[in-house]
N, CA, C and O atoms as a DFTB+ gen file, in Angstrom:
732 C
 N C O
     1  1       0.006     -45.260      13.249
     2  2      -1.063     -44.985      12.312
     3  2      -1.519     -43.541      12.509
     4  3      -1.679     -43.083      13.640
     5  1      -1.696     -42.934      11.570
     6  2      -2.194     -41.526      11.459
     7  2      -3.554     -41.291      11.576
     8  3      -4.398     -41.798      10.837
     9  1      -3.814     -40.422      12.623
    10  2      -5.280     -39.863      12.921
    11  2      -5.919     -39.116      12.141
    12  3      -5.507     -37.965      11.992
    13  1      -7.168     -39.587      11.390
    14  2      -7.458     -38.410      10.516
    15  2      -8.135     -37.449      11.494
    16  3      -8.610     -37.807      12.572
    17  1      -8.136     -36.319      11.072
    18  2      -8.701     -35.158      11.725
    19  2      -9.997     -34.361      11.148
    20  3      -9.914     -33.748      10.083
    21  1     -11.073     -34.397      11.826
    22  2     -12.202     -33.876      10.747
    23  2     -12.200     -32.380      11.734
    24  3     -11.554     -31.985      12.705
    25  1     -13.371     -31.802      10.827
    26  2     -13.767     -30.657      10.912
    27  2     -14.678     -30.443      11.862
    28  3     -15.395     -31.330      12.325
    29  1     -14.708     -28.578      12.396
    30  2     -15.587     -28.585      13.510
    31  2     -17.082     -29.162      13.283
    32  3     -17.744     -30.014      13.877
    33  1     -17.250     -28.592      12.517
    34  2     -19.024     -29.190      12.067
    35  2     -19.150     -30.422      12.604
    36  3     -19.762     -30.727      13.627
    37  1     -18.352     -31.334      11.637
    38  2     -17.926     -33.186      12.100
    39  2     -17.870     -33.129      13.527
    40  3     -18.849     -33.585      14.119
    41  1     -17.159     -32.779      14.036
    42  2     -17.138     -32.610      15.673
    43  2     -18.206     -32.773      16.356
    44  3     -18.564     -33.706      17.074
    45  1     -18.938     -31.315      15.949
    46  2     -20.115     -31.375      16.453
    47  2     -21.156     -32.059      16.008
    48  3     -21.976     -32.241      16.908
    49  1     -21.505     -32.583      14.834
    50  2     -22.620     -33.378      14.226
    51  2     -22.169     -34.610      14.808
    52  3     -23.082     -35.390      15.078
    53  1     -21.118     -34.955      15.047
    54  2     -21.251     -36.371      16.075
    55  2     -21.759     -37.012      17.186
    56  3     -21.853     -38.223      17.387
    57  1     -22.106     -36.002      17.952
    58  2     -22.765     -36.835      18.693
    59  2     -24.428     -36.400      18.496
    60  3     -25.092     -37.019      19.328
    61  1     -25.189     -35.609      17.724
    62  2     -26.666     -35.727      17.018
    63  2     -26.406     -36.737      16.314
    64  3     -27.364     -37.506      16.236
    65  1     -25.369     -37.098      15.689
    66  2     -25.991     -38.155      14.554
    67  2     -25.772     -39.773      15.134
    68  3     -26.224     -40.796      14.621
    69  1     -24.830     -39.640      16.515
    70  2     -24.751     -41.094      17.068
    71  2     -26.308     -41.545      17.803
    72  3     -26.841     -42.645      17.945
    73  1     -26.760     -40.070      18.203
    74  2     -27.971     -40.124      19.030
    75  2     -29.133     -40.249      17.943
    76  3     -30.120     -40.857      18.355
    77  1     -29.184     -39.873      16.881
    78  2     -29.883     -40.596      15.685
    79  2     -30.001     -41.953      15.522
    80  3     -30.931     -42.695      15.837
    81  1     -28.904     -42.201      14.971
    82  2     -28.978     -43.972      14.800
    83  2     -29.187     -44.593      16.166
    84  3     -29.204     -45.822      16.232
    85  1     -29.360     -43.808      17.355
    86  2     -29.501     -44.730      18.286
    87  2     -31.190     -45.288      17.927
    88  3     -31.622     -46.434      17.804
    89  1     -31.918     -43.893      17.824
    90  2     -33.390     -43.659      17.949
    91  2     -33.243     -44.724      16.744
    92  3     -33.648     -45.826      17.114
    93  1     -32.804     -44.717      15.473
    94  2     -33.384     -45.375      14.570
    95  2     -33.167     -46.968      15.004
    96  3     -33.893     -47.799      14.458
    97  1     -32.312     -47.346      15.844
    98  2     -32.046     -48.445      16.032
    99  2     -32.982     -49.033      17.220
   100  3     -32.846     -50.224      17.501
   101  1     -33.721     -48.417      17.774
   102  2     -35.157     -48.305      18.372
   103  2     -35.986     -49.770      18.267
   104  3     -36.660     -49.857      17.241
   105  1     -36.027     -50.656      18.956
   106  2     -37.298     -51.449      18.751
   107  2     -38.558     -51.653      18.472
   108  3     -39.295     -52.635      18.391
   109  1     -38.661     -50.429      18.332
   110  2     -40.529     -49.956      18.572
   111  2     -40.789     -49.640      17.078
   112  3     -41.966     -49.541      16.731
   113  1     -39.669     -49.448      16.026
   114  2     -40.347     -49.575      14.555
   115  2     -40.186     -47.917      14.060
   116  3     -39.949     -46.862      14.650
   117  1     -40.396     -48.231      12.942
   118  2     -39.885     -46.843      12.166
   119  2     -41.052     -45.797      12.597
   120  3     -40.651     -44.643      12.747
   121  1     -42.354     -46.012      12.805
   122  2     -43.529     -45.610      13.023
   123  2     -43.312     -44.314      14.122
   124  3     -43.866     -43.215      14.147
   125  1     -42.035     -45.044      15.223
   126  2     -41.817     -44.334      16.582
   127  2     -40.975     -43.470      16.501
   128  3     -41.048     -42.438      17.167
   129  1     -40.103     -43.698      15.749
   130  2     -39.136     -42.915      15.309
   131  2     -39.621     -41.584      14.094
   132  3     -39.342     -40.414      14.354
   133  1     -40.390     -41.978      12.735
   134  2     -40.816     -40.973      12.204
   135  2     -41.923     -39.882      12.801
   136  3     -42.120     -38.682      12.611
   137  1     -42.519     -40.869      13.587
   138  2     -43.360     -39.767      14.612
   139  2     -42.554     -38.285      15.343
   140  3     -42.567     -37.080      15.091
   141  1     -42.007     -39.013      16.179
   142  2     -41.014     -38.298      17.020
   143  2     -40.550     -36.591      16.322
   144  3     -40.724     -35.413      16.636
   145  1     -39.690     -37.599      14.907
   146  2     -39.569     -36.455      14.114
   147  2     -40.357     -35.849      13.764
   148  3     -39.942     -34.703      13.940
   149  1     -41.651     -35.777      13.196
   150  2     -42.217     -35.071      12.660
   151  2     -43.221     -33.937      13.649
   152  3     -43.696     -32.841      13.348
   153  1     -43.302     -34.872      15.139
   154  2     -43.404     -33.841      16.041
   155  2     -42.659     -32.476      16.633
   156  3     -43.162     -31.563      17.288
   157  1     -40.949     -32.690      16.069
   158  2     -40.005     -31.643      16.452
   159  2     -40.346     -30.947      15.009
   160  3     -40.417     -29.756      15.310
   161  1     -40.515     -31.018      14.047
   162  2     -40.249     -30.468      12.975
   163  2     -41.592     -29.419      12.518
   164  3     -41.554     -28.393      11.839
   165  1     -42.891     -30.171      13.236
   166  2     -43.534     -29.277      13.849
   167  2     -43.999     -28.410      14.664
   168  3     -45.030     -27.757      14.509
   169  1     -42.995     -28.357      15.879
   170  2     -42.689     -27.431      16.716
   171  2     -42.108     -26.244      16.571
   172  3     -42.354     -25.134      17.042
   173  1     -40.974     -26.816      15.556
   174  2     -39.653     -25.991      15.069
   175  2     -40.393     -24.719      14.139
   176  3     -39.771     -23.671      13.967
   177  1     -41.857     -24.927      13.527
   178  2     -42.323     -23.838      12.910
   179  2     -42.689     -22.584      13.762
   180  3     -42.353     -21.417      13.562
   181  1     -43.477     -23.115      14.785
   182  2     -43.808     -22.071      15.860
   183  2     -43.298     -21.447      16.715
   184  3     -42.942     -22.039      17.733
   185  1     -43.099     -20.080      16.585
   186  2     -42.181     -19.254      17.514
   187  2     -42.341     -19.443      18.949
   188  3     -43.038     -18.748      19.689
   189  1     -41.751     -20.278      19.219
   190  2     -41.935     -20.768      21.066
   191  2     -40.056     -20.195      21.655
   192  3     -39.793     -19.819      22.797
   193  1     -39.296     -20.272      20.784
   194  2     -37.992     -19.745      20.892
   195  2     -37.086     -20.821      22.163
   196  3     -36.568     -21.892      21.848
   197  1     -37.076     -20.576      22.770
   198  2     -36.318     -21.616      23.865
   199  2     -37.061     -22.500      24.340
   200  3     -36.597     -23.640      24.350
   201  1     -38.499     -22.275      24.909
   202  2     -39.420     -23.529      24.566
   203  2     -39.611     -24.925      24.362
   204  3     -39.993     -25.865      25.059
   205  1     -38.937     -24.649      22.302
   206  2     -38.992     -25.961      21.652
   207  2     -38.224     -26.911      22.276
   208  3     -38.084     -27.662      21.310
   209  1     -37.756     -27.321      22.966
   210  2     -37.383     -28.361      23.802
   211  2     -38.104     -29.167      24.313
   212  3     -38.532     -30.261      23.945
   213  1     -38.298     -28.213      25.734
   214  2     -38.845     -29.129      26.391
   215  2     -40.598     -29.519      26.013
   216  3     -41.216     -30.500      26.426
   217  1     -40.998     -28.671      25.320
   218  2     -42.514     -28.811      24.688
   219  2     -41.922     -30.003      24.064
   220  3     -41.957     -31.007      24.775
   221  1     -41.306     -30.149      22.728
   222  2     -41.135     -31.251      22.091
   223  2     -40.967     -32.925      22.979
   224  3     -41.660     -33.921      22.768
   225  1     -39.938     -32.795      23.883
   226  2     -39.861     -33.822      24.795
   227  2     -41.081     -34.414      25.547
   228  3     -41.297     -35.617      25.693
   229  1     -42.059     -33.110      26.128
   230  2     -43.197     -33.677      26.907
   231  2     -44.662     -34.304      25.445
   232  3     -45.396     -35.291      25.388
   233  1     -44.481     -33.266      24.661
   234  2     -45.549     -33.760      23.387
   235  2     -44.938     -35.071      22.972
   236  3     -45.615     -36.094      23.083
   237  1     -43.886     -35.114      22.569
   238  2     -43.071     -36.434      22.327
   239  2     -43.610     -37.791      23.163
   240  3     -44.024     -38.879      22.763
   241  1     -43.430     -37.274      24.395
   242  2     -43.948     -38.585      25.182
   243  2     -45.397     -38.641      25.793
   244  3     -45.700     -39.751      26.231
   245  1     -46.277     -37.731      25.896
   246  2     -47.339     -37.926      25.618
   247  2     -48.225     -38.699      24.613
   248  3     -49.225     -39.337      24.940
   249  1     -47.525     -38.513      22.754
   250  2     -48.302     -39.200      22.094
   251  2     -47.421     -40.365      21.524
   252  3     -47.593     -40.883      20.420
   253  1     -46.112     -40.822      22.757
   254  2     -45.376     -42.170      22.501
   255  2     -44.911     -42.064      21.480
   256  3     -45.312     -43.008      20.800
   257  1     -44.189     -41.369      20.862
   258  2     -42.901     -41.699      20.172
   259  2     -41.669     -41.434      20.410
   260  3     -41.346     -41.360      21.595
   261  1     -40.684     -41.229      19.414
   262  2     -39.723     -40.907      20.079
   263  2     -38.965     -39.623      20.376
   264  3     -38.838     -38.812      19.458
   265  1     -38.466     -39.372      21.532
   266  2     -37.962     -38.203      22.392
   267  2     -37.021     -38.050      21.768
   268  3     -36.824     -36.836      21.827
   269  1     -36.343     -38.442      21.238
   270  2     -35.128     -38.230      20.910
   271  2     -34.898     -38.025      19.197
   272  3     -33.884     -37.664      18.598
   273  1     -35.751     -38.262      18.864
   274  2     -36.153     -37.792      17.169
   275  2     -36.943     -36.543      17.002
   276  3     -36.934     -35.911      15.945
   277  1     -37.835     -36.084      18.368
   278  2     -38.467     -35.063      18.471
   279  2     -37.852     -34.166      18.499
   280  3     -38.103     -33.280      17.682
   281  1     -36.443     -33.939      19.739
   282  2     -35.478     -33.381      19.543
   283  2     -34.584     -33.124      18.730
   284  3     -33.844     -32.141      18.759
   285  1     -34.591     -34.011      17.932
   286  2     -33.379     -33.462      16.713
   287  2     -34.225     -32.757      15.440
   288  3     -33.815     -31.862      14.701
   289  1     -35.926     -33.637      15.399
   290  2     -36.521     -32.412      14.625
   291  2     -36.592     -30.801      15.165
   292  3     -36.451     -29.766      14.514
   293  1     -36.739     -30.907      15.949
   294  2     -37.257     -29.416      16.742
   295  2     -35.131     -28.456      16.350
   296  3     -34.948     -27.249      16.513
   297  1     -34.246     -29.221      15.984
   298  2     -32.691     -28.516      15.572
   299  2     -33.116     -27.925      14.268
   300  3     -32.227     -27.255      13.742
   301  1     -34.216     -27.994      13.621
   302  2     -34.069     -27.211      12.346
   303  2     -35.081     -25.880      12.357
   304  3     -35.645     -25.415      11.367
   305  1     -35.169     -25.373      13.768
   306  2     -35.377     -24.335      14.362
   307  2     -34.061     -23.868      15.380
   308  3     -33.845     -24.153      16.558
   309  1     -33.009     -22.731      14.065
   310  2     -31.848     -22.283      15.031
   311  2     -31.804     -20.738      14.639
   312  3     -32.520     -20.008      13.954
   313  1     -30.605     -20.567      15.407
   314  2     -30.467     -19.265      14.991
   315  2     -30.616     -18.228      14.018
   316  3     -30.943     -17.051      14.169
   317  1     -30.161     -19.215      12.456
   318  2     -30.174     -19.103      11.121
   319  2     -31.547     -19.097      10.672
   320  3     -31.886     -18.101      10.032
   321  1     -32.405     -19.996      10.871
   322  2     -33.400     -20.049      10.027
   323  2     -34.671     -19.462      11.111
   324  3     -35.861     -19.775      11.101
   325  1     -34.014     -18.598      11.939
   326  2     -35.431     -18.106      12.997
   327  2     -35.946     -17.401      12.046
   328  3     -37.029     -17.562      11.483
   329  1     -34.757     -16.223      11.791
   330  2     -35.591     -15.016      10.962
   331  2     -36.291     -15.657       9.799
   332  3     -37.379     -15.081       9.809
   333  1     -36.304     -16.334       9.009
   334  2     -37.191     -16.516       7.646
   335  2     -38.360     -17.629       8.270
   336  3     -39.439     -17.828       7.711
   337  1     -37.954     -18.258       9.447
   338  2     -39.421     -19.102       9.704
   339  2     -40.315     -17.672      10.482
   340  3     -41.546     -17.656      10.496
   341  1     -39.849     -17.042      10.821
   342  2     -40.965     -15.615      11.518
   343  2     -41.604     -15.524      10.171
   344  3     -42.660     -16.131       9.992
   345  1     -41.032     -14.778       9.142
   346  2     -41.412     -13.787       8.059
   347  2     -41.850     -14.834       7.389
   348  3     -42.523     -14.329       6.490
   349  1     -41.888     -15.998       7.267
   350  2     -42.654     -17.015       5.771
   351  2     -44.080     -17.682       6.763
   352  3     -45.037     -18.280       6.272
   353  1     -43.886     -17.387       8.193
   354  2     -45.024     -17.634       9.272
   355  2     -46.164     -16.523       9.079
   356  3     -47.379     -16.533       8.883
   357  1     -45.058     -15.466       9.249
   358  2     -46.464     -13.844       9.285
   359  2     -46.829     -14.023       8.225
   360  3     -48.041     -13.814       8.276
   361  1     -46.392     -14.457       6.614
   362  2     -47.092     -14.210       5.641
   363  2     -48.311     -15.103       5.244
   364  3     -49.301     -14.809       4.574
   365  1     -47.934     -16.359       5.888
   366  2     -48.230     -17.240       5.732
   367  2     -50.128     -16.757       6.647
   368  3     -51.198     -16.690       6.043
   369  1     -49.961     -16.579       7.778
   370  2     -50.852     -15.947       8.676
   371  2     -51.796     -14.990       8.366
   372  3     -52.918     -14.950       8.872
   373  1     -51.243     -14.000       7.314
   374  2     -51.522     -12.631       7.141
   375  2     -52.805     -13.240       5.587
   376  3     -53.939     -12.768       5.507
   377  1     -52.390     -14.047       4.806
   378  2     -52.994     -14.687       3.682
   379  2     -53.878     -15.465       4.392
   380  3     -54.653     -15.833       3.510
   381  1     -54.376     -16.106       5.757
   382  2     -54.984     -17.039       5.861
   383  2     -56.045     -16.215       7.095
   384  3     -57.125     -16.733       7.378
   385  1     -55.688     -15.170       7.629
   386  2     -56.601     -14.497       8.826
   387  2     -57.310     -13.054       8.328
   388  3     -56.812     -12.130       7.685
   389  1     -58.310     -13.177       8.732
   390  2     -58.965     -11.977       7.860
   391  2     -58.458     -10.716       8.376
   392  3     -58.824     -10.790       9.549
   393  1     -58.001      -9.879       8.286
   394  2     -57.479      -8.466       8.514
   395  2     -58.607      -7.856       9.277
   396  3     -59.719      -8.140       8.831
   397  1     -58.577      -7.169      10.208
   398  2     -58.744      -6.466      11.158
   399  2     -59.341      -5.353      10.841
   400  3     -59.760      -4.942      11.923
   401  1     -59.612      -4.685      10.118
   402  2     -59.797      -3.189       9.892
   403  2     -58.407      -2.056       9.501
   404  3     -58.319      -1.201       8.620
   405  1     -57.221      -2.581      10.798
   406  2     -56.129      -1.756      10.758
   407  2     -55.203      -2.430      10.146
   408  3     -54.943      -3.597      10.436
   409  1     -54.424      -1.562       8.956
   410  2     -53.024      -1.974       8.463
   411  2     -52.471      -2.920      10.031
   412  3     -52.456      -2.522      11.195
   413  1     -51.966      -4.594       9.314
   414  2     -50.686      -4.860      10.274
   415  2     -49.752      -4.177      10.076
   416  3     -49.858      -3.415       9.115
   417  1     -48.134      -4.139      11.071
   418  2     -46.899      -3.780      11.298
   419  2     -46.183      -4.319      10.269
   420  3     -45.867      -5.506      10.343
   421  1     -45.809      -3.538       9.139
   422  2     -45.062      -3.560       8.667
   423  2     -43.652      -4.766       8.810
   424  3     -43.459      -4.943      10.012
   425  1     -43.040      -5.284       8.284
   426  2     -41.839      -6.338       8.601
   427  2     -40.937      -5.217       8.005
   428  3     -40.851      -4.789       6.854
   429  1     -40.159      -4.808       9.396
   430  2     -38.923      -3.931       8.838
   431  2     -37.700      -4.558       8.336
   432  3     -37.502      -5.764       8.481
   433  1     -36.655      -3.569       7.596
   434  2     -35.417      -3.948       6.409
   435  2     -34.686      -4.386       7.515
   436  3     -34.842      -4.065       8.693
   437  1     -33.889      -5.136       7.031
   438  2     -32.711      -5.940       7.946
   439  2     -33.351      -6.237       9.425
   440  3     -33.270      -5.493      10.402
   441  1     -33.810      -7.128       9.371
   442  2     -34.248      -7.572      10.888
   443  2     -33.515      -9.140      10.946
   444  3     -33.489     -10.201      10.322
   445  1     -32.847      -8.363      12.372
   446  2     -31.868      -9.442      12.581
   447  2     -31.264      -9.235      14.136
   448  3     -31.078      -8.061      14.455
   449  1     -30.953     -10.224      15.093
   450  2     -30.062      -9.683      15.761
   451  2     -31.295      -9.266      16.959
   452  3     -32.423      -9.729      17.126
   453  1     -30.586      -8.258      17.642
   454  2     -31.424      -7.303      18.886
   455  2     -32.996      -6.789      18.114
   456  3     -34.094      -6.582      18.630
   457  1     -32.543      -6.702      16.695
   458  2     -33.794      -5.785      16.314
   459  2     -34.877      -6.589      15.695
   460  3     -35.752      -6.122      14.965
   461  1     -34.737      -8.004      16.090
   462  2     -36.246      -8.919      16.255
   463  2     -36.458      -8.868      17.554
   464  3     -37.127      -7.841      17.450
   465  1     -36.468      -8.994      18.240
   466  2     -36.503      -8.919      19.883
   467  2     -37.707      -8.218      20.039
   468  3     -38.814      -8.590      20.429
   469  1     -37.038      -6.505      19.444
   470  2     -37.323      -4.982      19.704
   471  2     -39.185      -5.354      18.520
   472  3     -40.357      -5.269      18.888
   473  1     -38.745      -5.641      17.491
   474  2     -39.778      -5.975      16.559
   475  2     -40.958      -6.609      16.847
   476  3     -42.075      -6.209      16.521
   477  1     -40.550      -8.156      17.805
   478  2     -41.423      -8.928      18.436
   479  2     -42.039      -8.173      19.414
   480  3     -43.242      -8.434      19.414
   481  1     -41.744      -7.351      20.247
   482  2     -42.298      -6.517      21.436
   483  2     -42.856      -5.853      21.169
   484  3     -43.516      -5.369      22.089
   485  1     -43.162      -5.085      19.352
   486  2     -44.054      -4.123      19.593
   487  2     -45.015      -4.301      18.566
   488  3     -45.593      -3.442      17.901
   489  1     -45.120      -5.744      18.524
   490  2     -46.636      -6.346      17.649
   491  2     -47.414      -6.037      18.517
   492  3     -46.941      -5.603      19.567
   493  1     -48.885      -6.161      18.365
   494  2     -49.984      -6.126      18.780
   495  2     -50.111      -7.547      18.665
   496  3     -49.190      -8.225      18.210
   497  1     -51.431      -8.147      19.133
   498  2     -52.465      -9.305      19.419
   499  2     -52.487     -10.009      18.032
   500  3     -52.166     -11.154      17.714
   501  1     -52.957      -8.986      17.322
   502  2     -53.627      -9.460      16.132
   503  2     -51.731      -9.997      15.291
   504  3     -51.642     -11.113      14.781
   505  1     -50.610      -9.142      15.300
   506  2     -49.611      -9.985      14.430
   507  2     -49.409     -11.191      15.135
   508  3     -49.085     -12.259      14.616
   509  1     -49.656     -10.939      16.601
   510  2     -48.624     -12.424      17.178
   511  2     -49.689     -13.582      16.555
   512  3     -49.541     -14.728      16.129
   513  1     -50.324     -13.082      16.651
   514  2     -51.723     -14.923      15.817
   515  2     -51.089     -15.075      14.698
   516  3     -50.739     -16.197      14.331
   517  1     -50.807     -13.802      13.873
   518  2     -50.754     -14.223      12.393
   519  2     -49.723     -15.128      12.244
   520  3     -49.730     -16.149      11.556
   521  1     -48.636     -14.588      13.090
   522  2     -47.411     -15.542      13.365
   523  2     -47.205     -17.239      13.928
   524  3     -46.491     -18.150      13.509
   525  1     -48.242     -17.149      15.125
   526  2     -48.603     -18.478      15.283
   527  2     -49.716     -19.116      14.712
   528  3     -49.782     -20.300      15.042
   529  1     -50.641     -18.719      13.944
   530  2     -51.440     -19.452      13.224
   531  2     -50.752     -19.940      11.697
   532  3     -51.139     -20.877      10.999
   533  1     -49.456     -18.865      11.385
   534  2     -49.466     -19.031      10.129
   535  2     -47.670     -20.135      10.238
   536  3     -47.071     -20.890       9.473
   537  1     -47.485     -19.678      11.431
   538  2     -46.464     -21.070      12.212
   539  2     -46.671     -22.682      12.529
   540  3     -45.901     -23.638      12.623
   541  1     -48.373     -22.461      12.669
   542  2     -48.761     -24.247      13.398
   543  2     -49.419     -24.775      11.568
   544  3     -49.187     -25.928      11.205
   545  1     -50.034     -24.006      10.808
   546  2     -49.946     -24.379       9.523
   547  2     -48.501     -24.833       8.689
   548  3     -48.089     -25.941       8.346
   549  1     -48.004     -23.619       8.550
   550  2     -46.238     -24.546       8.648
   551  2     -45.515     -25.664       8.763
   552  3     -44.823     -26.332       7.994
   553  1     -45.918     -25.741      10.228
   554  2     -45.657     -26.807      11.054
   555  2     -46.784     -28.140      10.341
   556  3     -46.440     -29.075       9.618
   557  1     -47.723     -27.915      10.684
   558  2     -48.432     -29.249       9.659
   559  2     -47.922     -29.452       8.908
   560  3     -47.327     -30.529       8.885
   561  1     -47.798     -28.253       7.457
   562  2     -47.614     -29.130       6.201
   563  2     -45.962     -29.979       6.326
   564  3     -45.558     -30.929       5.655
   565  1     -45.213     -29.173       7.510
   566  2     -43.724     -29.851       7.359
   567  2     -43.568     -30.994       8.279
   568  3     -42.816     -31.862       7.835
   569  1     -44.049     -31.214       9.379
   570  2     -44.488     -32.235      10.081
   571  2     -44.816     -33.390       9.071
   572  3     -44.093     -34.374       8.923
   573  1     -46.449     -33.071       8.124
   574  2     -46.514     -34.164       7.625
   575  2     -45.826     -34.801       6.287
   576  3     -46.114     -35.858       5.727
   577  1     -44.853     -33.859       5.952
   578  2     -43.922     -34.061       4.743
   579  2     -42.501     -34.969       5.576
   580  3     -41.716     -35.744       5.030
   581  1     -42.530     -34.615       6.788
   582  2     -41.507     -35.296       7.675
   583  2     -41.621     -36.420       7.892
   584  3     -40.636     -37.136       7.712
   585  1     -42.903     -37.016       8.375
   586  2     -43.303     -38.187       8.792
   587  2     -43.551     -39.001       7.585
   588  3     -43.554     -40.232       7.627
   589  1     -43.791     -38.220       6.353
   590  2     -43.610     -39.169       5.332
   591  2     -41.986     -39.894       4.647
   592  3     -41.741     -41.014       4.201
   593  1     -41.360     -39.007       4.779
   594  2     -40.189     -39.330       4.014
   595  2     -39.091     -39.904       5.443
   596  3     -38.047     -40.494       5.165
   597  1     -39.531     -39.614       7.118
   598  2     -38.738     -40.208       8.248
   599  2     -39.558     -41.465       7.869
   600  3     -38.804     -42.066       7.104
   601  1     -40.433     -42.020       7.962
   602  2     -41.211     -43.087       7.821
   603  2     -40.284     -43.841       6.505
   604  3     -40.089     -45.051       6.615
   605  1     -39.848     -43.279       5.548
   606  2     -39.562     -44.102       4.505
   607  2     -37.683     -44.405       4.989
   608  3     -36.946     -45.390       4.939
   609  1     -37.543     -43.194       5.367
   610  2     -36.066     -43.374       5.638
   611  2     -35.845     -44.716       6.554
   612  3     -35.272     -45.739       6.180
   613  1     -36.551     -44.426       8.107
   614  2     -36.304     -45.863       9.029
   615  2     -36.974     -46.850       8.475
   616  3     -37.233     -47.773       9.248
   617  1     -37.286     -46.944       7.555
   618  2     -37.961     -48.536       7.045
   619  2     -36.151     -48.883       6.506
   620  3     -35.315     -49.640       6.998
   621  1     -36.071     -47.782       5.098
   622  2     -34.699     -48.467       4.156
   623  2     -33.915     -48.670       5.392
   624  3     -33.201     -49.673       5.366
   625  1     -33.865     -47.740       6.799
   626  2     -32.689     -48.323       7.496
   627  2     -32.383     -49.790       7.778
   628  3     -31.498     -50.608       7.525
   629  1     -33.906     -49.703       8.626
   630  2     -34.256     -51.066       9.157
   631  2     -33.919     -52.220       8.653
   632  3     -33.327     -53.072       9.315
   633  1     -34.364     -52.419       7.055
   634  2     -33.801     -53.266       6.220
   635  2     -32.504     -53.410       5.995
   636  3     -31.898     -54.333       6.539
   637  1     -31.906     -52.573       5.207
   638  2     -30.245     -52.175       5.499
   639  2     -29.425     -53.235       6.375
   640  3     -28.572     -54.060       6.045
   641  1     -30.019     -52.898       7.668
   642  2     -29.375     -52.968       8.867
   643  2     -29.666     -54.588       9.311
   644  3     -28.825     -55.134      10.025
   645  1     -31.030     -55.444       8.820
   646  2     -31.271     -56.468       8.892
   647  2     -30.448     -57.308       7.938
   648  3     -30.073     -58.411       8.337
   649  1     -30.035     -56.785       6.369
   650  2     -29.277     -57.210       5.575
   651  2     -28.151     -57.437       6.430
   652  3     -27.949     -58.641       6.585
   653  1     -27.144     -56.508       7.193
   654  2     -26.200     -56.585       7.414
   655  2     -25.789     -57.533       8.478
   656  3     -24.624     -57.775       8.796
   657  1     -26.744     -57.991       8.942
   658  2     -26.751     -58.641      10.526
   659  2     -27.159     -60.280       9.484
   660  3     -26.372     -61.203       9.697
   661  1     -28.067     -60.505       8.671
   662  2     -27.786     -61.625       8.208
   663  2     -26.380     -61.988       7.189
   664  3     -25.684     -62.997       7.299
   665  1     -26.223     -61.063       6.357
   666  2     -24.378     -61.240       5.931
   667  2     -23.430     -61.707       7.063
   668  3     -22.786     -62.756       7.074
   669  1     -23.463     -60.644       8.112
   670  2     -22.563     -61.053       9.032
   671  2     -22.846     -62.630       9.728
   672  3     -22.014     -63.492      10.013
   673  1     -24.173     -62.650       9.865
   674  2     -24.082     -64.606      10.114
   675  2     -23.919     -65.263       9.175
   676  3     -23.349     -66.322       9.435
   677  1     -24.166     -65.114       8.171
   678  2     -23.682     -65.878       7.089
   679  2     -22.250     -66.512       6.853
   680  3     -21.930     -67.685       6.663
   681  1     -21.424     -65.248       6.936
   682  2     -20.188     -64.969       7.458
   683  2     -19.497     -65.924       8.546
   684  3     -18.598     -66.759       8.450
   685  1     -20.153     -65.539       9.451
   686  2     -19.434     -66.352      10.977
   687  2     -19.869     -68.125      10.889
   688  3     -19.229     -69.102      11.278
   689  1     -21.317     -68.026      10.161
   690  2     -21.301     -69.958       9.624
   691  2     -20.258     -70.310       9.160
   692  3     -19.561     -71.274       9.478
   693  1     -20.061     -69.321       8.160
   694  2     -19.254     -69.999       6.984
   695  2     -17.983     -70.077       7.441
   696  3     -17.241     -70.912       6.925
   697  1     -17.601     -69.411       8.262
   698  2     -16.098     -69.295       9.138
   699  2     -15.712     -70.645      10.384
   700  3     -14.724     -71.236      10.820
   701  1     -16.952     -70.631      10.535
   702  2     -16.966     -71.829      12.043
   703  2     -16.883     -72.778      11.229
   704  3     -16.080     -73.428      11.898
   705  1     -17.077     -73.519      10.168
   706  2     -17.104     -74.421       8.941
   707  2     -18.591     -75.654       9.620
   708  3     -18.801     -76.810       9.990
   709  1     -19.073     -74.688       9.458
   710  2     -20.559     -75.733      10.036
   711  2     -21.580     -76.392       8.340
   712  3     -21.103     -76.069       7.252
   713  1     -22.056     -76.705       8.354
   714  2     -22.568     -77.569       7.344
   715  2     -24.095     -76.906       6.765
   716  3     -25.004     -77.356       7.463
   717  1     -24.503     -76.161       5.909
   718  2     -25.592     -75.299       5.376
   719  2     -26.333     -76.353       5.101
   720  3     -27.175     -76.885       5.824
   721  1     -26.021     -76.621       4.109
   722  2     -27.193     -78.066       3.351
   723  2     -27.637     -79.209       3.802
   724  3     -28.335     -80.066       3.259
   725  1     -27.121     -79.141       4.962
   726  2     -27.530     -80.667       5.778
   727  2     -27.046     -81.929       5.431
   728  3     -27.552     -82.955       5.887
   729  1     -26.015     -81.930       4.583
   730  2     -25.510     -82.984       3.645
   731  2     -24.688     -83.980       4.570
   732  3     -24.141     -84.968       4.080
């Protein structure tokens, strides 16, 4: 028989997504599981950079949900989407904190690479707030857009998955040739 062969992505999304359905397969209810997530997904706004881990894991189990949904929210803070969660954070910050007296720092062209690093190092006080105030707002509104639609997702699982477990007995009655109707 021939092996199909998937792709690197596939590769790698295999074992996040086995460790998914584990969490969803969770006893403790969709409640524990959409939590979880919506705690990584609010982490993932705020520039904590290597951080989001283990913050997510200890917040995770502090307010009892799940660790392992926290973690896979807190993956949609990567490499790719650092730079535009900074710049949609500062703006976000810059519209919501009253200005200072002094022009903020400018957001320079092509920032990417070494030259956020260099960028981050030579904010002042007043950008790094704008960044994390306008990051933990972020983080709320996507947190609670998370926990709404993870909440809806592990319910359809749950069900799903209860369907399938009564088919399959249904199944194995009907196979053992045992008697339904009592007749």
């Amino acid at each position: 028989m021939a092996s199909r062969r998937r792709g690197l992505v596939a590769c790698m999304a295999a074992p996040a997504r086995l460790n998914w359905y584990r969490a969803l397969r969770s006893r403790r209810g969709a409640r524990y599981v959409a939590g979880g997530l919506a705690v990584g997904v609010f982490l993932a706004f705020i520039p904590l950079f290597v951080l989001h881990f283990p913050i997510a894991v200890i917040a995770a189990y502090l307010l009892r949900v799940s660790r392992l949904a926290a973690v896979a929210g807190v993956c949609l803070s990567n490499p790719l989407t650092l730079v535009p969660f900074f710049i949609v954070a500062r703006l976000t910050g810059l519209a919501v904190l009253p200005s200072p007296g002094t022009a903020p720092q400018p957001l320079p062209d092509g920032l990417g690479g070494g030259q956020l690093w260099a960028y981050l190092s030579s904010l002042g006080w007043y950008d790094v707030w704008t960044i994390l105030i306008g990051g933990s707002l972020l983080g709320l509104l996507g947190g609670g857009l998370t926990y709404r639609v993870g909440m809806r997702w592990a319910l359809d699982y749950s069900e799903k998955r209860r369907e399938w477990r009564d088919e399959a007995g249904a199944r194995s009655v009907q196979r053992s040739g045992a008697i339904i109707d009592g007749d």
